[in-house]
VMD Tcl script that builds the backbone (N, CA, C; Angstrom):
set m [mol new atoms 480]
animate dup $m
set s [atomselect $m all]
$s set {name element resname resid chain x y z} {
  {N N UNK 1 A -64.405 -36.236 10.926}
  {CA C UNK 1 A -63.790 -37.368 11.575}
  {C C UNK 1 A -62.495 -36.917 12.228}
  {N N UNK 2 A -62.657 -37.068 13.687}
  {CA C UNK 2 A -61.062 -36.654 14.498}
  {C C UNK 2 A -60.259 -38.141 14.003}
  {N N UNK 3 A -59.174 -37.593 13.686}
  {CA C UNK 3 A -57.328 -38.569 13.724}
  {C C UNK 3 A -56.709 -38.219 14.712}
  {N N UNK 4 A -55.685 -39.099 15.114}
  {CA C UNK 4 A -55.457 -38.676 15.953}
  {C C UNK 4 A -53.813 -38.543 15.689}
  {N N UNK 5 A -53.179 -37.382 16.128}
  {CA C UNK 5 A -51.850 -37.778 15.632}
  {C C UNK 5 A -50.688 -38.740 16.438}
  {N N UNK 6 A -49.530 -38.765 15.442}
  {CA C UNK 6 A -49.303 -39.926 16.254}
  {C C UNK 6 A -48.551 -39.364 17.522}
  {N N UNK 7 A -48.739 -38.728 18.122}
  {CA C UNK 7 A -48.193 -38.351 19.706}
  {C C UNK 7 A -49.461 -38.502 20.287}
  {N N UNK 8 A -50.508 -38.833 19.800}
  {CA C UNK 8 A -51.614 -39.141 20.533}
  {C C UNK 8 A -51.982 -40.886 20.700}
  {N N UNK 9 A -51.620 -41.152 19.762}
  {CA C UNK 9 A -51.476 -43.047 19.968}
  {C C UNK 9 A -51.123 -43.339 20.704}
  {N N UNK 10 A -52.523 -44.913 21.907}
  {CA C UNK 10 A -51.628 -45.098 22.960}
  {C C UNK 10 A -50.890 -46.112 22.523}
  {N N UNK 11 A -50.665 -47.162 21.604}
  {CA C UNK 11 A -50.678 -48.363 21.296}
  {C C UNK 11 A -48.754 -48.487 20.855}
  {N N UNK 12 A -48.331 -47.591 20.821}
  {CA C UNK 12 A -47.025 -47.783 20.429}
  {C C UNK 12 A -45.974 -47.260 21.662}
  {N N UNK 13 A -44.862 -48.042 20.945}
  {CA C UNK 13 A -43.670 -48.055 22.057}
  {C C UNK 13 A -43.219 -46.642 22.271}
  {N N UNK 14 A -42.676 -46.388 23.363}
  {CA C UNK 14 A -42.193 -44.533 23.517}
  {C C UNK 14 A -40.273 -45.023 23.487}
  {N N UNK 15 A -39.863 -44.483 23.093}
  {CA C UNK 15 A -38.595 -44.126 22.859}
  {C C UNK 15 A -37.804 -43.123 23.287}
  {N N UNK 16 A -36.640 -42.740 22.772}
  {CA C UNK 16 A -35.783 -41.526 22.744}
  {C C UNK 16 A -36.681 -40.263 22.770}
  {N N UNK 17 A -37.428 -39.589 23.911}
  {CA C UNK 17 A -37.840 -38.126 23.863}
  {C C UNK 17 A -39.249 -38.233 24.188}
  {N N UNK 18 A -39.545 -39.798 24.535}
  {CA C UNK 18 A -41.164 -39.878 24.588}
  {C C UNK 18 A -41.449 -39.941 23.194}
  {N N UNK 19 A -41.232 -39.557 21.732}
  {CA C UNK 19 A -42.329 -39.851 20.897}
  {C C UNK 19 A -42.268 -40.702 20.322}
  {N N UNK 20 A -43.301 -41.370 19.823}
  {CA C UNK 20 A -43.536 -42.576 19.271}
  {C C UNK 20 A -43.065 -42.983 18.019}
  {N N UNK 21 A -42.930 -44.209 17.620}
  {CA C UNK 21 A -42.680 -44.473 16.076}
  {C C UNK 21 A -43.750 -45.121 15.445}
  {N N UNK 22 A -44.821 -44.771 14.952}
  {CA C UNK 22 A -46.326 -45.473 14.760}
  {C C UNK 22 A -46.323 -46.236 13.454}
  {N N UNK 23 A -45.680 -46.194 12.495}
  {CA C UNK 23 A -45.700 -47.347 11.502}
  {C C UNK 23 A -44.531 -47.375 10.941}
  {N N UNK 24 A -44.321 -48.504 10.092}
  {CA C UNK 24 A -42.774 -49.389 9.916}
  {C C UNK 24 A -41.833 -48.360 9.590}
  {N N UNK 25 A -41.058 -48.657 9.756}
  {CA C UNK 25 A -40.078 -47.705 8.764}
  {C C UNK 25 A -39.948 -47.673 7.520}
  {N N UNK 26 A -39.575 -46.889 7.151}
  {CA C UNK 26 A -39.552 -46.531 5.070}
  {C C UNK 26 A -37.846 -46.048 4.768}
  {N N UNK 27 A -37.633 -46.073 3.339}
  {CA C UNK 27 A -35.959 -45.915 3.743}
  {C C UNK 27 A -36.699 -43.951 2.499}
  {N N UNK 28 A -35.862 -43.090 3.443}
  {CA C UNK 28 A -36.259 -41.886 3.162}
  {C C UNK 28 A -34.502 -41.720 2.279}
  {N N UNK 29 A -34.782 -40.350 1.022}
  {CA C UNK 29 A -33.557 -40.110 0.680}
  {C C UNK 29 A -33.963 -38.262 0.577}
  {N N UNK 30 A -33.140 -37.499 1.245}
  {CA C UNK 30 A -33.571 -36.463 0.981}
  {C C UNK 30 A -32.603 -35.875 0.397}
  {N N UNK 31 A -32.765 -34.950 -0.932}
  {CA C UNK 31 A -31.727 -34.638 -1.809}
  {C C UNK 31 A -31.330 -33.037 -0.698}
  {N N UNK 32 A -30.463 -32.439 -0.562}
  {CA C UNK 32 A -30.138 -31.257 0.174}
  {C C UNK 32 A -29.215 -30.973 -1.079}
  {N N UNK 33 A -29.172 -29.263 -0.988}
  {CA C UNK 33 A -28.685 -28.495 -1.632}
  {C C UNK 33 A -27.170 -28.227 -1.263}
  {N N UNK 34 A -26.371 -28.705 -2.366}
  {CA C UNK 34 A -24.729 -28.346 -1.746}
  {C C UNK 34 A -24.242 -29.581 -0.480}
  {N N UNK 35 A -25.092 -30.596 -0.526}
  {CA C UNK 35 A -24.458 -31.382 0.331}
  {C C UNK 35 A -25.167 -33.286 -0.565}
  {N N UNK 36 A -24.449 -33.823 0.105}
  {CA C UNK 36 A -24.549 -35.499 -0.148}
  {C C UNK 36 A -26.287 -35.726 0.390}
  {N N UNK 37 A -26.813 -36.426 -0.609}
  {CA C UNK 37 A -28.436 -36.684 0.107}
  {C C UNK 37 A -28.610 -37.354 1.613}
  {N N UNK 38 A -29.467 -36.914 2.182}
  {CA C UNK 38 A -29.254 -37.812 3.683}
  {C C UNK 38 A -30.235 -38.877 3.481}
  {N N UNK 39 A -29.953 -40.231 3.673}
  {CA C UNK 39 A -30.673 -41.233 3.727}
  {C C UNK 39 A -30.246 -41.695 4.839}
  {N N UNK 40 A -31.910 -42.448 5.309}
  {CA C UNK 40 A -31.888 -42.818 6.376}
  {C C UNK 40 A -33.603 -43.735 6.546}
  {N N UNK 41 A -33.559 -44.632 7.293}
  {CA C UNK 41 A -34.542 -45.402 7.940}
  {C C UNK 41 A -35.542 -45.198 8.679}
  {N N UNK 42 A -36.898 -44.709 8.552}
  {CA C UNK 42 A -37.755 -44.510 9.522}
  {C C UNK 42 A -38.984 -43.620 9.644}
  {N N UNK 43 A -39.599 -43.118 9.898}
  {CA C UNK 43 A -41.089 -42.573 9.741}
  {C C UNK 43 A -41.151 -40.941 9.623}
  {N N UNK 44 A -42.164 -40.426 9.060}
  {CA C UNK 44 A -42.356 -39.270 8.954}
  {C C UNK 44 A -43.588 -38.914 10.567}
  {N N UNK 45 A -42.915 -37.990 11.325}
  {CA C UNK 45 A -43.650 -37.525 12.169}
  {C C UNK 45 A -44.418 -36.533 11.995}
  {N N UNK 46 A -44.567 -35.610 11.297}
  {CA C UNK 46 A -45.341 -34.425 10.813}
  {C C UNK 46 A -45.108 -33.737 9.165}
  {N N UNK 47 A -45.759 -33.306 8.767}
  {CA C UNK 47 A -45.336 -32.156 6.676}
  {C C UNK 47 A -46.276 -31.042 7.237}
  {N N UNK 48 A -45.801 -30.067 6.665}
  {CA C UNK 48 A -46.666 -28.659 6.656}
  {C C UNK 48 A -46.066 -28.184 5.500}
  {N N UNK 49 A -46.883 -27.809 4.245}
  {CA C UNK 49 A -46.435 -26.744 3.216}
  {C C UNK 49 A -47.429 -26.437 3.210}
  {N N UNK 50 A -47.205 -24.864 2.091}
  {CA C UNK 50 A -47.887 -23.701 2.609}
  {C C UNK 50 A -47.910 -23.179 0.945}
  {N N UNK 51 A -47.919 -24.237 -0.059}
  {CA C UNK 51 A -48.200 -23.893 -1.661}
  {C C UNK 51 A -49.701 -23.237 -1.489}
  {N N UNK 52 A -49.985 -21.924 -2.363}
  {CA C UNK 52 A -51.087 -21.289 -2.744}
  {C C UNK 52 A -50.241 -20.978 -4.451}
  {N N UNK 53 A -51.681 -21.080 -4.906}
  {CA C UNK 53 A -51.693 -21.252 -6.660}
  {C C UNK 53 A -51.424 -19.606 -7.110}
  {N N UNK 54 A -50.118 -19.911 -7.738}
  {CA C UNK 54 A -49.859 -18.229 -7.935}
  {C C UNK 54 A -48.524 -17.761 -7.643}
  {N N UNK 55 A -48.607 -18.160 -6.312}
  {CA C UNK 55 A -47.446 -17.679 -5.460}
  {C C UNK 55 A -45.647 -17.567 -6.061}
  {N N UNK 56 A -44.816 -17.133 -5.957}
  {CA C UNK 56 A -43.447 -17.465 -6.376}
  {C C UNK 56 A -42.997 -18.915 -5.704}
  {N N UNK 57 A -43.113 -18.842 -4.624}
  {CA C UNK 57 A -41.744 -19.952 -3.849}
  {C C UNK 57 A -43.171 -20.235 -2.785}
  {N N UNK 58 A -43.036 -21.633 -2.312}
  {CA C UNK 58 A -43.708 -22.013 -1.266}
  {C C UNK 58 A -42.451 -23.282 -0.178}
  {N N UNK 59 A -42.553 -23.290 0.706}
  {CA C UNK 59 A -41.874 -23.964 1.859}
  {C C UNK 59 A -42.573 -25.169 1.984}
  {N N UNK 60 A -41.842 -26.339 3.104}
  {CA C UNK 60 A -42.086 -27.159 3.269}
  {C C UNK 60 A -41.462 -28.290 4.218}
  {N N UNK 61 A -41.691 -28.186 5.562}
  {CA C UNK 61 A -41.118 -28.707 6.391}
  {C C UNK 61 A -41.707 -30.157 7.078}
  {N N UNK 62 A -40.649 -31.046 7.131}
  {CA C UNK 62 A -40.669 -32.552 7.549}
  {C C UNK 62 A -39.931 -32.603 8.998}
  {N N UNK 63 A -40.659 -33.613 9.637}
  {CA C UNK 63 A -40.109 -34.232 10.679}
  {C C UNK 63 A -39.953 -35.572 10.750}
  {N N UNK 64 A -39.237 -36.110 10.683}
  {CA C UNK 64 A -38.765 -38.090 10.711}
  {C C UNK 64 A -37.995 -37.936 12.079}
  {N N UNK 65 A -38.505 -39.603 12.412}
  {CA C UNK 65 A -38.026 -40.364 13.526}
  {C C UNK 65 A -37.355 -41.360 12.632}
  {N N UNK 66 A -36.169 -41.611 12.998}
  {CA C UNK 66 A -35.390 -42.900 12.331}
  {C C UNK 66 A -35.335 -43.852 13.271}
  {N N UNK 67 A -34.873 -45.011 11.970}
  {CA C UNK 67 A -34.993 -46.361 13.042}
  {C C UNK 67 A -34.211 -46.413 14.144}
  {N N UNK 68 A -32.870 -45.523 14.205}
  {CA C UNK 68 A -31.835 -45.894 14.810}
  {C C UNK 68 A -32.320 -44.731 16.537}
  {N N UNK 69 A -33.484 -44.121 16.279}
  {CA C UNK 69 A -33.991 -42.934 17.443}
  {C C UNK 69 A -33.602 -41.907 17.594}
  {N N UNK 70 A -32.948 -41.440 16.173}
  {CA C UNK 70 A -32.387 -40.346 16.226}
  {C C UNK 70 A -33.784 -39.418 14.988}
  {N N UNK 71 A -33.688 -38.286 15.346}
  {CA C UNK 71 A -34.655 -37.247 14.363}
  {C C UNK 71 A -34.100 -36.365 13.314}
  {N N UNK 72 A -34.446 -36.218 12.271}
  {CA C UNK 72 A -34.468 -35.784 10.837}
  {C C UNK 72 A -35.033 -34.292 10.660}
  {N N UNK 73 A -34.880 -33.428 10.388}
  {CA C UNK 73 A -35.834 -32.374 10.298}
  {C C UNK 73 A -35.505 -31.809 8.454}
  {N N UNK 74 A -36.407 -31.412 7.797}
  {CA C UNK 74 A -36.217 -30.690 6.693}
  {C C UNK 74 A -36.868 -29.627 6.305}
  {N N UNK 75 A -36.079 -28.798 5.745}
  {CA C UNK 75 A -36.866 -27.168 5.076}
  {C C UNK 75 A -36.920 -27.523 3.787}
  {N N UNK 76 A -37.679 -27.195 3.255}
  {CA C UNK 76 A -37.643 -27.489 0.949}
  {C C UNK 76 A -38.303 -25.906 0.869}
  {N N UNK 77 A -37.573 -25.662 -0.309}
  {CA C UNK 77 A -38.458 -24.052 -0.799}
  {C C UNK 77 A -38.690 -24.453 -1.969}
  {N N UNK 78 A -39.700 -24.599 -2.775}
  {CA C UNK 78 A -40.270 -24.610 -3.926}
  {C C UNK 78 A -40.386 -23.267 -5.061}
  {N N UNK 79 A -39.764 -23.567 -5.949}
  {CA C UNK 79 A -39.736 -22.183 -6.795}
  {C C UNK 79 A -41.475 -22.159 -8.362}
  {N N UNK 80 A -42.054 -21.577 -8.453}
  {CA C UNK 80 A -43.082 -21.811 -9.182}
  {C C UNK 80 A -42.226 -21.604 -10.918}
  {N N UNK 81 A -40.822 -20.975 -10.747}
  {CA C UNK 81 A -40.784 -20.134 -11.748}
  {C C UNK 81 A -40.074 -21.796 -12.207}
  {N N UNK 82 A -40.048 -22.322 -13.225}
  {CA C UNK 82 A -39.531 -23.740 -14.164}
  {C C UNK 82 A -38.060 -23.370 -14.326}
  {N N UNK 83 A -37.715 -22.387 -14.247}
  {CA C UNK 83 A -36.043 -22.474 -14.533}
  {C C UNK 83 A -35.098 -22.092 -13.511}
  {N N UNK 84 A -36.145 -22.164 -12.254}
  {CA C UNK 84 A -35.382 -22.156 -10.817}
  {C C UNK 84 A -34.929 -23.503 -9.927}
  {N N UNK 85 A -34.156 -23.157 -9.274}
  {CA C UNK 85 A -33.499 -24.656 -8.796}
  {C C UNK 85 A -34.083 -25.051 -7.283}
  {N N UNK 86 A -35.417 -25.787 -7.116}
  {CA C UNK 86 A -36.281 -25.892 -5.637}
  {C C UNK 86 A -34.454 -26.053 -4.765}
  {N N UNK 87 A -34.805 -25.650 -3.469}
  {CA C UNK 87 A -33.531 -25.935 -2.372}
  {C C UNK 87 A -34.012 -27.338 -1.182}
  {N N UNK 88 A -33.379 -27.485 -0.447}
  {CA C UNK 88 A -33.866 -28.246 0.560}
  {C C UNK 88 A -32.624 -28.208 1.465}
  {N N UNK 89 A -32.717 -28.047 2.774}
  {CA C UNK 89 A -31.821 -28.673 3.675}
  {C C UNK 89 A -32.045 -29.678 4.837}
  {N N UNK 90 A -31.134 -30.445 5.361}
  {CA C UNK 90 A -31.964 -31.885 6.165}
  {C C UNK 90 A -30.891 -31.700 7.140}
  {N N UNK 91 A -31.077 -32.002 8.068}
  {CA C UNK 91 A -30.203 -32.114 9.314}
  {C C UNK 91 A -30.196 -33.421 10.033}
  {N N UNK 92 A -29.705 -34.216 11.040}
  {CA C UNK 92 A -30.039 -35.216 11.804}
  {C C UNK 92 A -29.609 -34.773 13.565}
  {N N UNK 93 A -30.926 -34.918 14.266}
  {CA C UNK 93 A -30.275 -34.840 15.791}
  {C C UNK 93 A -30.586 -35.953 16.485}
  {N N UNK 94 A -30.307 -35.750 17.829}
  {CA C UNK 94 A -29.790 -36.854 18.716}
  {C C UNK 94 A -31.274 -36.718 19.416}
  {N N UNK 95 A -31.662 -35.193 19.602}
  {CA C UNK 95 A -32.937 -34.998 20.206}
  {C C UNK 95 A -33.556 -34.348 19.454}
  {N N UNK 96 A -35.535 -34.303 20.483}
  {CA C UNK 96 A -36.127 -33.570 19.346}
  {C C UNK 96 A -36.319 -32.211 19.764}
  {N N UNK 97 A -35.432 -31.727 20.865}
  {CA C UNK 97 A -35.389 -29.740 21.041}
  {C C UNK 97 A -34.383 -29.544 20.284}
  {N N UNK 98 A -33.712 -30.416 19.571}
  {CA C UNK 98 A -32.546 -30.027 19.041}
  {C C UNK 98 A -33.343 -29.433 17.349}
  {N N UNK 99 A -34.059 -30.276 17.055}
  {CA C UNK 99 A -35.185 -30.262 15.982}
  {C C UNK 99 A -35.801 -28.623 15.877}
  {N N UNK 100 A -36.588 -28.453 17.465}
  {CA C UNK 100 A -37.017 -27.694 17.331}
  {C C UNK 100 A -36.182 -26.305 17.163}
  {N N UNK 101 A -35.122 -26.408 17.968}
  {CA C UNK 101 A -34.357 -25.037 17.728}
  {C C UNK 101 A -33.823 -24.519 17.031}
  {N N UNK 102 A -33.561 -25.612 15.654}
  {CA C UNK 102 A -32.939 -25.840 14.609}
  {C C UNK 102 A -34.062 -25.147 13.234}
  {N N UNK 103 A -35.119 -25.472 13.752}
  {CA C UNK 103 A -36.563 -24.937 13.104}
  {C C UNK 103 A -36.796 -23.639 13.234}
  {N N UNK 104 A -36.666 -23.144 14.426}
  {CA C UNK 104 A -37.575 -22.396 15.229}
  {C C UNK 104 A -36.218 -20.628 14.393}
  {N N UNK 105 A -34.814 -20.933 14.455}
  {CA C UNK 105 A -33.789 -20.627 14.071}
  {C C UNK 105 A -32.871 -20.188 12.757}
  {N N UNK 106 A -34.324 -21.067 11.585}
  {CA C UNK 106 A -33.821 -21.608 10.582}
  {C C UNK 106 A -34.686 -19.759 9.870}
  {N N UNK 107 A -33.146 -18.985 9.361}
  {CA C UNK 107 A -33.494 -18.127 8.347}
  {C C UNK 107 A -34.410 -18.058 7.076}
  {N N UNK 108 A -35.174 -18.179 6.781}
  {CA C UNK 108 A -36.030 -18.681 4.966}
  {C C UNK 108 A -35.502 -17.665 4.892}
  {N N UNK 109 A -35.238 -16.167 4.335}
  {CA C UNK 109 A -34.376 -15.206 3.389}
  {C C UNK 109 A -33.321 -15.942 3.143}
  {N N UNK 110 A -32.383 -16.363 3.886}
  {CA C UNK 110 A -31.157 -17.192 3.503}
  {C C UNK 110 A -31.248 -17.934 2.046}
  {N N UNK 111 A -32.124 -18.682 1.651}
  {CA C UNK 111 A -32.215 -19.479 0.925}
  {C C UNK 111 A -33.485 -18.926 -0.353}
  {N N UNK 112 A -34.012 -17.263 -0.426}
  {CA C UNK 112 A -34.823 -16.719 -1.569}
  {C C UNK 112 A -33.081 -16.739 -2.384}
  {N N UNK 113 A -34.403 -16.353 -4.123}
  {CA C UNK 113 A -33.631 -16.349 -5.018}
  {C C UNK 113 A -33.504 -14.703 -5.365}
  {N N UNK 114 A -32.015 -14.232 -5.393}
  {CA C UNK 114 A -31.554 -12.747 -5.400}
  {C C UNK 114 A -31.463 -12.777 -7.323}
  {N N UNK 115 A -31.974 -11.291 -7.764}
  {CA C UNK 115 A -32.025 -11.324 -8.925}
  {C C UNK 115 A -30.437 -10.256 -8.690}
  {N N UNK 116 A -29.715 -10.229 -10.115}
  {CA C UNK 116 A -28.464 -10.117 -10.108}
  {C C UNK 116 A -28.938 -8.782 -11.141}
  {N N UNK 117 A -28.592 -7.445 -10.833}
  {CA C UNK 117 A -28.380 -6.211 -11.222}
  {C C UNK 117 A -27.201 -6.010 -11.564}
  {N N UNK 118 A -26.023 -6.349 -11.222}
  {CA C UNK 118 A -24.539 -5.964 -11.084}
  {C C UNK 118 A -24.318 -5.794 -12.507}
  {N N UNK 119 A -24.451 -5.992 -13.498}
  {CA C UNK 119 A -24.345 -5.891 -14.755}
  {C C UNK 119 A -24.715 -4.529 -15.656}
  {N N UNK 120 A -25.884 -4.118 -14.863}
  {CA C UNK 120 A -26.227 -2.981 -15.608}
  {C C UNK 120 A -25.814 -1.705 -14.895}
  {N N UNK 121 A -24.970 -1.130 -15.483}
  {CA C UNK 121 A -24.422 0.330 -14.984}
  {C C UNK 121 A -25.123 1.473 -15.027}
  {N N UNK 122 A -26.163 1.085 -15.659}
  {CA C UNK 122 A -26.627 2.640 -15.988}
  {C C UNK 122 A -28.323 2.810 -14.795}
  {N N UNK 123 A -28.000 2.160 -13.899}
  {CA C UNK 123 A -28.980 2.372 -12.912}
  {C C UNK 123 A -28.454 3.153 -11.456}
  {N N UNK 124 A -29.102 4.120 -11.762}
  {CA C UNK 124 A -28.914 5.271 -10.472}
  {C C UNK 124 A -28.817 4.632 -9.132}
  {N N UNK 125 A -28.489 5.842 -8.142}
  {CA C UNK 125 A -28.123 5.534 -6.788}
  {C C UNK 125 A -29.562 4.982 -6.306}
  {N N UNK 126 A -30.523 5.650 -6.469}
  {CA C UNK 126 A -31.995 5.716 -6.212}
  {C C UNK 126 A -32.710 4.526 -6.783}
  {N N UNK 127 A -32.180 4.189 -7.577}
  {CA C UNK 127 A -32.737 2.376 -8.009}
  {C C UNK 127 A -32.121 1.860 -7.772}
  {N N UNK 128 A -30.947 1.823 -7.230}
  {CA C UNK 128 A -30.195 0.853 -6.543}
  {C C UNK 128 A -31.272 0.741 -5.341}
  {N N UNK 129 A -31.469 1.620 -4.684}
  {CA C UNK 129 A -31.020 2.214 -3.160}
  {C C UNK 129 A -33.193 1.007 -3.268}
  {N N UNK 130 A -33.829 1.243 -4.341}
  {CA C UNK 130 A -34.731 0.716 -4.405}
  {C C UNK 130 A -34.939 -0.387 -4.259}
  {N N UNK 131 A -34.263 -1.231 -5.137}
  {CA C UNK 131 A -33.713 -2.641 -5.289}
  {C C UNK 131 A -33.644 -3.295 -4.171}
  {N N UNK 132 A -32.648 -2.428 -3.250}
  {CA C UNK 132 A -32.704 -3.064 -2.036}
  {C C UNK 132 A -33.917 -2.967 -0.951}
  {N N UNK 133 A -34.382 -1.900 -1.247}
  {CA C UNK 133 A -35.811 -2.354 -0.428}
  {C C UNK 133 A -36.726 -3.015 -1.050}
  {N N UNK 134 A -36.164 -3.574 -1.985}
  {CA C UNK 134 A -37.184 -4.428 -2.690}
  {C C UNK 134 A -36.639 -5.933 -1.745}
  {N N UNK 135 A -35.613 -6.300 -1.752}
  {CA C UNK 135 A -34.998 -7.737 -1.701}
  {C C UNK 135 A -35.590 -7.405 0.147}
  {N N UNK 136 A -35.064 -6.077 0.624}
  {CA C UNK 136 A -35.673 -6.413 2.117}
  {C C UNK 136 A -37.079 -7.149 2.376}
  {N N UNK 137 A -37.952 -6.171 1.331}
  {CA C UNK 137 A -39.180 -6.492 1.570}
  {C C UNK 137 A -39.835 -8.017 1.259}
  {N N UNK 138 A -38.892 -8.780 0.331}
  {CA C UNK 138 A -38.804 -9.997 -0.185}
  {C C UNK 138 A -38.251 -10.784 1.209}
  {N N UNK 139 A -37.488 -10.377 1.508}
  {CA C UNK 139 A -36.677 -11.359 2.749}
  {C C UNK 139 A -37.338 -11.184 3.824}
  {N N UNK 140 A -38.264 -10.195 4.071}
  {CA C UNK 140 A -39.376 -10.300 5.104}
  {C C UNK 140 A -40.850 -11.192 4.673}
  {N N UNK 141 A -40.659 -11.415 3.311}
  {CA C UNK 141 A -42.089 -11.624 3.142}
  {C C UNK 141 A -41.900 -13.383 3.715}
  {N N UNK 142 A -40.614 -13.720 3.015}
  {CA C UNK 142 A -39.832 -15.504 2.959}
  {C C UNK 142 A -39.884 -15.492 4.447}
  {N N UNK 143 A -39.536 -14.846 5.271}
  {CA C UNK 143 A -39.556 -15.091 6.795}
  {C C UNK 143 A -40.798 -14.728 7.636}
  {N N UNK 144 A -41.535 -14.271 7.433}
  {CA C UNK 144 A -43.063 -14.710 7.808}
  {C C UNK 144 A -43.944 -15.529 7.249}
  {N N UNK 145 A -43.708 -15.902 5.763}
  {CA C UNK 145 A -44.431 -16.960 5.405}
  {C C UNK 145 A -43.734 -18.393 6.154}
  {N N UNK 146 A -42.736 -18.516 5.948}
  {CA C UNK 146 A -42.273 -19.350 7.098}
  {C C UNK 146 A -42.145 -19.365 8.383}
  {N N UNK 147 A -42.530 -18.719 9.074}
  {CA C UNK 147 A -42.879 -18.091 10.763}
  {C C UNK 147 A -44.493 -18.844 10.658}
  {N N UNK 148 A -45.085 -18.552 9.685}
  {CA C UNK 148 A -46.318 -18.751 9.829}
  {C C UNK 148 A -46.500 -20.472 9.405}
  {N N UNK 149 A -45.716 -21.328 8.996}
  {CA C UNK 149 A -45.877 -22.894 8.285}
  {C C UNK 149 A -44.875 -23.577 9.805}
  {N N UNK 150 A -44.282 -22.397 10.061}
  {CA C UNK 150 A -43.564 -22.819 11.573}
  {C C UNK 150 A -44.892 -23.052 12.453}
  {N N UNK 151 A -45.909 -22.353 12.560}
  {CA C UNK 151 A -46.672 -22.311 13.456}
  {C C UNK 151 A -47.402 -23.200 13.383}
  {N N UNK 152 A -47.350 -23.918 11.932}
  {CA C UNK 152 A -48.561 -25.150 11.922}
  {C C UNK 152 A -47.690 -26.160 12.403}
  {N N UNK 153 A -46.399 -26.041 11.985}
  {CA C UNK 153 A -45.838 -27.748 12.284}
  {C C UNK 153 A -45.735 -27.627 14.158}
  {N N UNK 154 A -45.920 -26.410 15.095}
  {CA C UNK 154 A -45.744 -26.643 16.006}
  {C C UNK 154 A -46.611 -26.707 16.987}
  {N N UNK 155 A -47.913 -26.225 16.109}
  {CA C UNK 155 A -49.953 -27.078 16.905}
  {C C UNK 155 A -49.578 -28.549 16.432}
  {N N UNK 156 A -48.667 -28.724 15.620}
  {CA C UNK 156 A -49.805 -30.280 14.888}
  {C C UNK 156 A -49.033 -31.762 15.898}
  {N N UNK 157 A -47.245 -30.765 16.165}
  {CA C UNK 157 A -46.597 -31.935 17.253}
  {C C UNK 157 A -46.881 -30.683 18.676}
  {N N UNK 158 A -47.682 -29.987 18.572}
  {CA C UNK 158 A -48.236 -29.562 19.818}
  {C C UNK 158 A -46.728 -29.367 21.286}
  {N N UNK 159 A -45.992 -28.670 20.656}
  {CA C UNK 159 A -44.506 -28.354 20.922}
  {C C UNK 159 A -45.265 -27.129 22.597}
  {N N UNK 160 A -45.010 -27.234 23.776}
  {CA C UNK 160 A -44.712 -26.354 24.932}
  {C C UNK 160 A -43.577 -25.619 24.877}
}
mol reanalyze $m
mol bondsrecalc $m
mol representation Tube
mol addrep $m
């Protein structure tokens, strides 16, 4: 069965950027990390996460239209491990390239969890020197798995 998304609905009003607002508004609260929750009024335009059973950390990106015609965007990283702290950050723009560039821009290494060595002295130059190609190889893995959940949220609002 084709759906159609809602940039494909003809039946609703066009607004701020051309896209639509296709059902009522909802009052959204999104908790963000290190900042005041953003609440705000109005619809979810697209979700893409990218959880596989197993995995350490999985992503998770939102798009809202608010009542007021302004757009919402959010990143969430999910930690599998129970004594890690999930992150999220939420933004609000005026437009929706502002959305996208903000997306398109948005580091995932920034926000992996760094395991803390500094304590133990008795690890050589060469496991140091390891360590760190370990966290590289970690901060590449967080930025293509998110390159790649980027790519769904930008077939699904079908972004030029």
């Amino acid at each position: 069965m084709n759906q159609m998304s809602p940039f494909e609905m003809q039946d609703t009003t066009m607004e701020n950027d051309s896209i639509p607002m296709t059902m009522p508004p909802m009052q959204y609260k999104i908790m963000r990390t290190g900042q005041r929750p953003l609440i705000f009024d109005g619809t979810e335009l697209c979700m893409a996460m990218n959880f596989i059973p197993g995995a350490p950390y999985w992503f998770e990106i939102n798009i809202y239209r608010t009542a007021n015609q302004t757009f919402v965007a959010a990143v969430k990283i999910f930690f599998a491990d129970e004594n890690a702290r999930d992150r999220a950050k939420a933004w609000e723009f005026a437009s929706f390239d502002e959305v996208m560039e903000t997306l398109e821009s948005y580091d995932a290494a920034a926000d992996m969890r760094v395991d803390s060595f500094a304590d133990d002295a008795s690890l050589s130059a060469v496991e140091l020197a390891a360590l760190g190609y370990s966290l590289m190889a970690r901060a590449k893995a967080a930025r293509d798995q998110y390159a790649g959940l980027l790519g769904e949220i930008l077939h699904e609002v079908d972004v030029h």
